[in-house]
C-alpha positions as CSV (number, residue, x, y, z in Angstrom):
1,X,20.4,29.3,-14.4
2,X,19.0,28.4,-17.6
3,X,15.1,27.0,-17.3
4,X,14.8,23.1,-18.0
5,X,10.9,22.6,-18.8
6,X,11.7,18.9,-20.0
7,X,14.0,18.4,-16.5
8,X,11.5,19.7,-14.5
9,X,8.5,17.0,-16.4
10,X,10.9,14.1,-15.5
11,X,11.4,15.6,-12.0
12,X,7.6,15.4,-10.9
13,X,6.4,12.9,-13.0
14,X,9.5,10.3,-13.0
15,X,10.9,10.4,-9.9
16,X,7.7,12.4,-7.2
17,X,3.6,12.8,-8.0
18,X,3.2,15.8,-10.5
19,X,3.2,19.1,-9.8
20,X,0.4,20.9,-7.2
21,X,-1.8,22.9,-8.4
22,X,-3.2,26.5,-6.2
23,X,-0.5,28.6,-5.0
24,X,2.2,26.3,-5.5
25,X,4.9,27.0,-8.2
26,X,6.5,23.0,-8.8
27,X,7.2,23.7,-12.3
28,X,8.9,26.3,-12.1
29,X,10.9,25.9,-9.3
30,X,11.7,22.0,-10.5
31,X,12.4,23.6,-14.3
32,X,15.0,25.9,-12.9
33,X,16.9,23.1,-11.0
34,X,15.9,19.7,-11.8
35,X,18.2,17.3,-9.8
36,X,18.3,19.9,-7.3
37,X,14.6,19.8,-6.8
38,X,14.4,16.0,-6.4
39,X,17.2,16.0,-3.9
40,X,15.9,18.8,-1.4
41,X,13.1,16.1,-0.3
42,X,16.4,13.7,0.7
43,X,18.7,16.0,3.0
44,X,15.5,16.7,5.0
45,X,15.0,14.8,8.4
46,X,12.6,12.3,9.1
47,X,11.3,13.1,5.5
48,X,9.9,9.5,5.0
49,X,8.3,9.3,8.9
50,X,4.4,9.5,9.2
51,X,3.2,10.4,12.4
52,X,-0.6,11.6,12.3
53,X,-3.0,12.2,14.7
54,X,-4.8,8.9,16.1
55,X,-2.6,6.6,14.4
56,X,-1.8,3.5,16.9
57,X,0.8,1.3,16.9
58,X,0.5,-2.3,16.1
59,X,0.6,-3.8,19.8
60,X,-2.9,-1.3,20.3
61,X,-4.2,-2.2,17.2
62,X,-4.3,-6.0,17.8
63,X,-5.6,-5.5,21.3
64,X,-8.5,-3.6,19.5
65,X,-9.3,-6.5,16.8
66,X,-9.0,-8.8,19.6
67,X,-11.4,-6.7,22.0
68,X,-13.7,-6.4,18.6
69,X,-13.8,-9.6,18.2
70,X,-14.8,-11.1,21.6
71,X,-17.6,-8.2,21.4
72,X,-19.0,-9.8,17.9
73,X,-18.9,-13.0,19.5
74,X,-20.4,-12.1,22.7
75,X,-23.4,-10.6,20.5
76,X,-23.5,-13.6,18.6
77,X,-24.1,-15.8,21.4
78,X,-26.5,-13.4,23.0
79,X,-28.5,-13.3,19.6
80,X,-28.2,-17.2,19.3
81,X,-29.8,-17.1,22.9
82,X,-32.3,-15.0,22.2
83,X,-33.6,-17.5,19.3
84,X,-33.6,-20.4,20.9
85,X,-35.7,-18.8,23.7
86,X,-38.5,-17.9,21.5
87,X,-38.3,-21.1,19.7
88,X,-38.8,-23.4,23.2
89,X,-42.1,-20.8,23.7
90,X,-44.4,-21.7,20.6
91,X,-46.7,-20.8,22.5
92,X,-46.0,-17.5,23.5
93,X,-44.6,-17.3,20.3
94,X,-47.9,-17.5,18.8
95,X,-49.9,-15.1,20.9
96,X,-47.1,-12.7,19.5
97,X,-48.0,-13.6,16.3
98,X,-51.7,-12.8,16.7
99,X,-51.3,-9.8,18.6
100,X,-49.2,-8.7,15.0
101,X,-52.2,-9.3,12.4
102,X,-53.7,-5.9,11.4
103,X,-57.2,-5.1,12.7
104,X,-59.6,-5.7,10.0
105,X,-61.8,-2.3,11.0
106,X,-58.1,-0.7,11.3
107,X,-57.5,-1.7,7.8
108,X,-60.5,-0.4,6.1
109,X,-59.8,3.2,7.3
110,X,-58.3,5.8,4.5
111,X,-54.6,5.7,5.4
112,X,-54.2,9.3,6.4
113,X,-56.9,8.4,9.4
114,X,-54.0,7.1,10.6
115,X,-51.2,9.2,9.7
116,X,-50.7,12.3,7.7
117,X,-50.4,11.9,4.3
118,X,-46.9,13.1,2.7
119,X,-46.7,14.1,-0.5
120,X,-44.1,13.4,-2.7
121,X,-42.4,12.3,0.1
122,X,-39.2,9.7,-0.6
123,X,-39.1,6.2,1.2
124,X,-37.2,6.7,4.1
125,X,-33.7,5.3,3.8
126,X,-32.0,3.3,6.7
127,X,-28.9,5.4,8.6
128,X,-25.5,3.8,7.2
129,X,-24.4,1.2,9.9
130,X,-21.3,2.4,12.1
131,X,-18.1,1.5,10.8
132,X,-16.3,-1.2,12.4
133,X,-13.0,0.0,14.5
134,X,-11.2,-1.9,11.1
135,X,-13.3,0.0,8.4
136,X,-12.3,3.5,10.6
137,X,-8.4,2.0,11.3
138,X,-7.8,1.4,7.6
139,X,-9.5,5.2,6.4
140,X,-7.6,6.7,8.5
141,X,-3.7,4.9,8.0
142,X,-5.6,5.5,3.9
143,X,-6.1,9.4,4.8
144,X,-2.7,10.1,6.3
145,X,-1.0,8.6,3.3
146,X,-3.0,10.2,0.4
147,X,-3.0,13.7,2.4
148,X,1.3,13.4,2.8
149,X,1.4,12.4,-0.8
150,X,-0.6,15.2,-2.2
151,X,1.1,17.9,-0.2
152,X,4.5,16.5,-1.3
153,X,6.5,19.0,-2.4
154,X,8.0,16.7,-4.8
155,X,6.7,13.7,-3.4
156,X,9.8,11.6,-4.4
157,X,10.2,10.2,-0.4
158,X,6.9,8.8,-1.0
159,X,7.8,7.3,-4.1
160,X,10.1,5.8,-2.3
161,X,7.4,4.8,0.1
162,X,5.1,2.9,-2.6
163,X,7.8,1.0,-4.0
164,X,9.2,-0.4,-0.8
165,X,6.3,-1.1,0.4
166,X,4.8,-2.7,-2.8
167,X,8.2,-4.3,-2.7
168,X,7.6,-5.9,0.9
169,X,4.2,-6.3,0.5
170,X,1.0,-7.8,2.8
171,X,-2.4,-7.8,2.0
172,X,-5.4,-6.5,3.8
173,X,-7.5,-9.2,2.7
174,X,-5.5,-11.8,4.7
175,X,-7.7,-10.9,7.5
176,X,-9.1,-8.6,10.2
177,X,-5.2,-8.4,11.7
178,X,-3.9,-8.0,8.3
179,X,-6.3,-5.1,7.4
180,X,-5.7,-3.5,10.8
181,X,-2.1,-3.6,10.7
182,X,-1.6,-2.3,6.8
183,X,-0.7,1.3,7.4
184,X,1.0,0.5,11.0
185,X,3.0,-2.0,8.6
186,X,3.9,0.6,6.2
187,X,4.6,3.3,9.3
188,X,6.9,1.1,11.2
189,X,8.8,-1.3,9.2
190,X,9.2,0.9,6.1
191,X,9.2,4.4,6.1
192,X,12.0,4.6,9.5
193,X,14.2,2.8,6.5
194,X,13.7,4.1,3.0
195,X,16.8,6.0,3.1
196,X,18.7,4.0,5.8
197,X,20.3,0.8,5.8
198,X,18.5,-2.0,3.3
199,X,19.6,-4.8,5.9
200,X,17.7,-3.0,8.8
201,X,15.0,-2.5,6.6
202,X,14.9,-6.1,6.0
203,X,15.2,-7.5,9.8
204,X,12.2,-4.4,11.0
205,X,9.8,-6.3,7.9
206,X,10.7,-9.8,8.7
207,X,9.9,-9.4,12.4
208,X,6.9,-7.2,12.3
209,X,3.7,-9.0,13.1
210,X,1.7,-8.2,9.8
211,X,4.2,-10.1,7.4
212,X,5.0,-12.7,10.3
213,X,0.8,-13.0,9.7
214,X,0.9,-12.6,6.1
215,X,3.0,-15.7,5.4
216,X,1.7,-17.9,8.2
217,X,5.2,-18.1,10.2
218,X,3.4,-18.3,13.5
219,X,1.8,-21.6,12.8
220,X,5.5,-23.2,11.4
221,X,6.7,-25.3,13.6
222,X,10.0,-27.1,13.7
223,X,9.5,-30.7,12.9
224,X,12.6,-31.8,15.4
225,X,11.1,-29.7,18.7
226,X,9.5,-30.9,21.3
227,X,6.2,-29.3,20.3
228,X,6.9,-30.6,16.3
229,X,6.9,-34.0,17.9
230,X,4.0,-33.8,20.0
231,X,1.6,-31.8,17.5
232,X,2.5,-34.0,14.5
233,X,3.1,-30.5,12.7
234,X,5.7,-29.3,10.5
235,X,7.3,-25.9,8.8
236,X,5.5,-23.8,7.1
237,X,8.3,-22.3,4.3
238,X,6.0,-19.0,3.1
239,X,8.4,-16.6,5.0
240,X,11.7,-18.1,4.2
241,X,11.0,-18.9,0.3
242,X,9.5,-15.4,-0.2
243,X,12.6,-13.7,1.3
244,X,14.8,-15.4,-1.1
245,X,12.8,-15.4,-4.2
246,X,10.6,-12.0,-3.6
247,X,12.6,-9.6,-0.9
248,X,16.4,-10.3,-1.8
249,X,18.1,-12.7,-3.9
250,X,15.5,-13.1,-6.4
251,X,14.4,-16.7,-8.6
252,X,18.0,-16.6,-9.8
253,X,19.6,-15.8,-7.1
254,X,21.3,-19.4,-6.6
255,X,19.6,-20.7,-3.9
256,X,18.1,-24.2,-3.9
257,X,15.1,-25.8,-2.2
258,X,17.6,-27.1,0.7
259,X,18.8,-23.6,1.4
260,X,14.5,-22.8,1.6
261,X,14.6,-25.5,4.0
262,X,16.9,-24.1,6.1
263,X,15.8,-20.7,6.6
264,X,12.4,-22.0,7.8
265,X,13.9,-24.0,10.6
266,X,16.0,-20.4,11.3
267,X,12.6,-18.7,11.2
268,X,10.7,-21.6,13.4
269,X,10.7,-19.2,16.3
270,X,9.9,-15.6,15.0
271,X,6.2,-15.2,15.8
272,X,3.6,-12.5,17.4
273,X,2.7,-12.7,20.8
274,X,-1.5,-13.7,20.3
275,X,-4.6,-12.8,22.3
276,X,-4.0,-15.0,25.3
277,X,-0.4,-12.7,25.9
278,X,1.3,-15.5,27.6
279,X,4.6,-14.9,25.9
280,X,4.1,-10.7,25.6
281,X,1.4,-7.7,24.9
282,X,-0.8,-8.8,22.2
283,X,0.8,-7.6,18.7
284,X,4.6,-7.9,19.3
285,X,7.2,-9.7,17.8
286,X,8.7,-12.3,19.8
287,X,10.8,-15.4,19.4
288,X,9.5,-18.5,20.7
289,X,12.3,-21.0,20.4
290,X,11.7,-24.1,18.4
291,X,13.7,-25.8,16.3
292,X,16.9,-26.5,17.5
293,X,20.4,-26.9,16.4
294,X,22.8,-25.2,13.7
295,X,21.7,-24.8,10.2
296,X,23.3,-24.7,7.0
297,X,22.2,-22.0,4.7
298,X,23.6,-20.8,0.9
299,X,26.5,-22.6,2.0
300,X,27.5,-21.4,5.3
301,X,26.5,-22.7,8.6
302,X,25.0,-20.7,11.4
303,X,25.1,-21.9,15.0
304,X,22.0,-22.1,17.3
305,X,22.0,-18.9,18.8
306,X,18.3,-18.1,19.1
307,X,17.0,-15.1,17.8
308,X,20.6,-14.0,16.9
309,X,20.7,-17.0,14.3
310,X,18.4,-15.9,12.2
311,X,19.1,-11.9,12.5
312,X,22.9,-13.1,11.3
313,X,21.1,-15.1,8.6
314,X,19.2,-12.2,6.5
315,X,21.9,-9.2,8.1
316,X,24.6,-12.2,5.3
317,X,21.2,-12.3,2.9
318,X,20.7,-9.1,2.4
319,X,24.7,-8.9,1.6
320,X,24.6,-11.1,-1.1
321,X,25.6,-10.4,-4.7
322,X,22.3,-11.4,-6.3
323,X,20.4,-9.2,-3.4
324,X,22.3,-6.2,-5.0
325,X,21.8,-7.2,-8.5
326,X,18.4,-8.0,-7.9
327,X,17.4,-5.0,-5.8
328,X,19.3,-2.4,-8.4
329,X,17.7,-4.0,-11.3
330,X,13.8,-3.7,-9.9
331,X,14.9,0.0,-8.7
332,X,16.0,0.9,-11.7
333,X,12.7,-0.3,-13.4
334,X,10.0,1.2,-11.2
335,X,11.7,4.5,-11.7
336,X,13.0,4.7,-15.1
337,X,11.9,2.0,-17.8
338,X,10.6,-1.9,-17.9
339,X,13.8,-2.4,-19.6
340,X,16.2,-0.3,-17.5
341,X,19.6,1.1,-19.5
342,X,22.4,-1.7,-18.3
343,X,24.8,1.1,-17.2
344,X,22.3,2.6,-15.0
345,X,21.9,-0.9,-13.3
346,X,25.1,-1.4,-12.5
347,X,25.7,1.7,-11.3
348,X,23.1,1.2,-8.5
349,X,24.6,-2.5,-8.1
350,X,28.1,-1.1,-7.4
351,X,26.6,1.4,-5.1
352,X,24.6,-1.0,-2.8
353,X,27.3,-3.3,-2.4
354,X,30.1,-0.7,-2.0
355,X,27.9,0.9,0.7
356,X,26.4,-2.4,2.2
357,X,23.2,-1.7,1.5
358,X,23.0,2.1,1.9
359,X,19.2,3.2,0.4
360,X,20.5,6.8,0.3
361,X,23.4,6.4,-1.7
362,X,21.6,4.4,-4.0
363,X,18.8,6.8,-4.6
364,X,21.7,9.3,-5.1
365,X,23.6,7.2,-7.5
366,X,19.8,7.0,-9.3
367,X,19.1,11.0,-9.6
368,X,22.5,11.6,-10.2
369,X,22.6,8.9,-13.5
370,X,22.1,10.9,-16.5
371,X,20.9,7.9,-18.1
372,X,17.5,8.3,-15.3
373,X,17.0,12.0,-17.4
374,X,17.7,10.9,-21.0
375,X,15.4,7.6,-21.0
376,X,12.3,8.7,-22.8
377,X,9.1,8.6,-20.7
378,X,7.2,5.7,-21.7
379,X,6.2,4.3,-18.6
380,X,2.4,4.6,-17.5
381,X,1.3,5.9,-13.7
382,X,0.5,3.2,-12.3
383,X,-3.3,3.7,-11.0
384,X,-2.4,5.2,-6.7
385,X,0.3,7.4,-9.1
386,X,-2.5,8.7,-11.2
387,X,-5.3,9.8,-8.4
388,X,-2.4,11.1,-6.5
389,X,-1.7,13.5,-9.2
390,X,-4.9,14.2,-10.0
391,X,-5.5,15.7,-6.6
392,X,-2.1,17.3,-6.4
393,X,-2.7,18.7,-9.9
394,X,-6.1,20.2,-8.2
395,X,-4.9,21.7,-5.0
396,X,-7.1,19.6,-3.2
397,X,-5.8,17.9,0.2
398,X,-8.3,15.1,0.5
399,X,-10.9,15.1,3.7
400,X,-12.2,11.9,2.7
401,X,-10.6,8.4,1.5
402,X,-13.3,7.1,0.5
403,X,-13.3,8.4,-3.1
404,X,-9.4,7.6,-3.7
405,X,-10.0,4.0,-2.7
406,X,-13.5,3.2,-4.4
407,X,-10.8,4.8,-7.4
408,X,-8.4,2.2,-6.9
409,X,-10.4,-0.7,-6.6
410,X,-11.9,0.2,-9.9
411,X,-8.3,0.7,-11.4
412,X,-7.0,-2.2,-10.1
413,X,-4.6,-1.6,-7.6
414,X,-6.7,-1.7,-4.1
415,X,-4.5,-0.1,-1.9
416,X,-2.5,-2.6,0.4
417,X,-4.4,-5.3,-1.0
418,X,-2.0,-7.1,-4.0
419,X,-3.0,-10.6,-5.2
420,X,0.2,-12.3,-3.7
421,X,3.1,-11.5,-2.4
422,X,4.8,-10.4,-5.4
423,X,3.0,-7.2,-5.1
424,X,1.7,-5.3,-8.1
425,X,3.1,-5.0,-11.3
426,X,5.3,-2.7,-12.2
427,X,5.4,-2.7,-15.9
428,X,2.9,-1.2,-18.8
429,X,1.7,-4.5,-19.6
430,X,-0.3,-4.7,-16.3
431,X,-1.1,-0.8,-16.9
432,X,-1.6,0.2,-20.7
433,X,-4.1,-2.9,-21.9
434,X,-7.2,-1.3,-23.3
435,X,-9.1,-2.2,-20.9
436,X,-7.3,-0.5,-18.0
437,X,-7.1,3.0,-20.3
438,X,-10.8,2.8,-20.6
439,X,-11.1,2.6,-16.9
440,X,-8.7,5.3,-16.5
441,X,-10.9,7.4,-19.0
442,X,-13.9,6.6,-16.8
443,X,-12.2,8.4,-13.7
444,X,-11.2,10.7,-15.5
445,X,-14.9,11.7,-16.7
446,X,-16.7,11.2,-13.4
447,X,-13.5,13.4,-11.8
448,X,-13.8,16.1,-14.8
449,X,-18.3,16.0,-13.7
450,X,-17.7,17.3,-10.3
451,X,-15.4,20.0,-10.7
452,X,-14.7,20.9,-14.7
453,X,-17.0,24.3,-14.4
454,X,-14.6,25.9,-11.7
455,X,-10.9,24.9,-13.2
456,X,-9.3,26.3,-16.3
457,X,-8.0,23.2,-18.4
458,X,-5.7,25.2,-20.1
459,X,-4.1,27.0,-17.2
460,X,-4.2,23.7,-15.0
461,X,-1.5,22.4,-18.6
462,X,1.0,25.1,-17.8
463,X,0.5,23.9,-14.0
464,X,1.2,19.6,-15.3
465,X,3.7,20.6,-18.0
466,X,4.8,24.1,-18.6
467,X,6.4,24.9,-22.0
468,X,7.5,20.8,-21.7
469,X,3.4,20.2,-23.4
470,X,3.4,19.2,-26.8
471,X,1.5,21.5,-29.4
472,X,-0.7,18.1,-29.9
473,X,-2.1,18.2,-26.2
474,X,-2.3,22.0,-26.3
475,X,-4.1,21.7,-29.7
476,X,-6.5,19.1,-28.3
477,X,-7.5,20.8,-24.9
478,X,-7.7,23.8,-26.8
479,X,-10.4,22.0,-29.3
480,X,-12.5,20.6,-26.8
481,X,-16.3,21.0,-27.0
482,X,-16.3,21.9,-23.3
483,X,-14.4,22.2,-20.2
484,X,-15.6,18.9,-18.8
485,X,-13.9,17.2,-22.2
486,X,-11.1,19.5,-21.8
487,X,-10.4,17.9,-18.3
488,X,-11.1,14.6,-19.0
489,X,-8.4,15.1,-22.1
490,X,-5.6,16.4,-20.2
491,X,-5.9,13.8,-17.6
492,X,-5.4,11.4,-20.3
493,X,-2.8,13.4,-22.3
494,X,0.6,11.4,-22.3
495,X,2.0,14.4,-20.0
496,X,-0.3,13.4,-17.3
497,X,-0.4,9.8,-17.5
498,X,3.4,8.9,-18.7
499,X,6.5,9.3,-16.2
């Protein structure tokens, strides 16, 4: 079979992470079959699943914010116990206080009658405080991602990964919970459904604590129940408008602020069972329900049949015309181009809605397109895209999260942590502004610093591009005053950075 060295560029850097450095032979083998080499990662089962050691679920990991947090208060209290106790003893108190003044003969003696002296010695620095059992739950969900990423054969599954779950998207900041549960999020609502059914994807997200927490559905409360009545409260609409506008149909998708409405009172009951565990274990999904009564929604009416109504409501959602036109279309331009080729579009549209939703047709229908080989490569990495292939590029399976996410926050894209719930950008605009390439240049020096002396630049191009680099990035790695700059260069050479 005839090589492909332009094939096997889109393969790695279009559609997985880049090629691996070491013993591993990506170019090659992707150069020699290019769809073929995307694909493998597909057929293979439980591709998607994570399932590292120490990783909880999110039932254990509330219990453990909970039992965190009753421990911070409980040395709180102790501490605010403690102060108010000396403070009632001024007098004792103030014998403390003159037991602490230095002796006047004591401070007349040369120091080192006290102590050896230490020459040269540094100022002793204080131990790191402990992380937190949040801190050490997020580095570790962080570690089993990056490490799965990097040792990606192709890495397209995880692709797929980051764009659903950018796609469905909570943020860490929301809280201790949110933070806790950002990987378990990812794990359990995500990855079982990246190449299943959209629809089930769509109920497991909706129903999983951390986006129940995310957009505030546990405090909605349906204005016509009997606890609506007595509280004086009302719905909160965060879940319900975000579905329509953000998960499925889309802003055009033809709903209206009625159909918003509606869903909310659906949703009224779908909340997480808290710390107190009447209604379950801490950390599960459960429906309390509230509102009652039949609701009418994009035009069709769904009877009151507890959790069952709104299961029915997002299984006809995620149905919907402008679901498929909407999902196709933002597929089609994480993968390809901002502006995605109208043909390719619609040939993902016509497959989700023949198949009902099936995410592995689609992604199918999108490696088989030619148009998803002929569109030029113009789109930047977006900033996890670009680490990630840095360390795949290096051979290096990271020990250590630390430096990856310190990476990110610099870049822009804190990892799990968007602005909203819109996620992050997806289009070179948010990417390609000067300041954002300078900042990519920065990594790319400080990564160059700590290991240029022990890499080949040159050799680690043929690993990145093969006979697919242009004789301009050859020319200029070859031209570099030293291998630091060589480094730096090719992470910044359009066959790195572009996909």
């Amino acid at each position: 079979m005839a090589r492909d060295p332009q094939g096997a560029l889109i393969a790695l850097n279009r559609f997985g992470f880049g090629a691996r450095g070491g013993a591993a032979s990506d170019f090659s083998s992707a150069a020699s079959d290019p769809r073929g080499f995307v694909k493998a990662e597909l057929g293979r089962p439980n591709a998607a699943l994570l399932d590292a050691p120490g990783l909880q679920p999110t039932p254990a990991l509330a219990q453990a914010v909970f039992d965190y947090q009753k421990d911070v208060k409980q040395q709180r209290e102790a501490a605010a116990k403690t102060a108010q106790a000396m403070a009632s003893a001024p007098g004792e108190a103030k014998a403390a206080e003159t037991d602490m003044k230095p002796d006047p003969a004591k401070a007349m003696m040369p120091p080192d009658a006290m102590q050896p002296a230490m020459p040269n010695a540094a100022p002793a620095k204080e131990p790191p405080k402990p992380l937190n059992i949040i801190q050490k739950t997020f580095r570790a969900e962080a570690l089993a991602r990056l490490q799965r990423a990097t040792m990606a054969e192709c890495g397209f599954v995880e692709r797929l990964v980051t764009f659903w779950s950018n796609h469905f998207c909570t943020s860490a900041n929301k809280g201790e919970l949110a933070r806790m549960w950002a990987g378990a999020f990812e794990r359990e609502a995500i990855r079982p459904h990246v190449l299943g059914n959209f629809g089930e994807m769509l109920r497991a997200v909706e129903q999983h604590p951390a986006m129940l927490f995310f957009l505030d559905n546990q405090q909605s409360i349906g204005p016509d129940s009997r606890a609506g009545q007595n509280r004086k409260k009302g719905l909160n609409e965060n879940l319900a408008r975000e579905i329509m506008e953000l998960h499925t149909l889309g802003v055009n998708g033809g709903y209206t602020q009625a159909d918003v409405t509606s869903l909310a009172r659906i949703f009224t009951g779908w909340t997480f069972a808290g710390r107190q565990a009447k209604l379950g274990a801490p950390g599960t999904f459960i429906f309390n329900a509230n509102e009652p009564g039949p609701q009418k929604l994009l035009g069709k009416v769904y009877e009151d049949t507890g959790l069952a109504q709104g299961e029915a409501a997002l299984a006809d959602i995620a149905r919907h015309p402008a679901t498929a036109k909407f999902i196709a279309t933002k597929f089609a331009r994480h993968f390809v181009a901002d502006d995605p080729p109208p043909a390719l579009v619609a040939k993902l549209e016509s497959t989700f809605r023949k198949t009902g939703g099936d995410l592995h047709a689609m992604t199918l229908a999108l490696v088989d397109a030619d148009e998803a080989w002929r569109a030029p490569m113009t789109k930047i990495r977006m900033p996890y895209e670009y680490l990630v292939a840095a360390g795949r590029m290096m051979g290096r399976i990271p020990e250590d999260p630390q430096r990856y996410l310190g990476g990110l926050n610099v870049l822009g894209q804190p990892l799990w942590t968007p602005a909203g719930p819109n996620g992050f950008a997806d289009t070179n605009a948010a990417w390609a502004a000067p300041e954002g390439i300078k900042l990519r240049l920065d990594i790319a020096s400080q990564i160059s610093s700590r290991i240029a002396d022990s890499i080949d630049p040159r050799a680690l191009l043929d690993v990145v591009a093969g006979d697919a680099a242009s004789a301009e990035t050859r020319q200029t790695i070859e031209r570099a005053e030293s291998k630091q700059q060589a480094f730096a260069l090719l992470l910044m050479s359009p066959e790195f950075q572009r996909r």
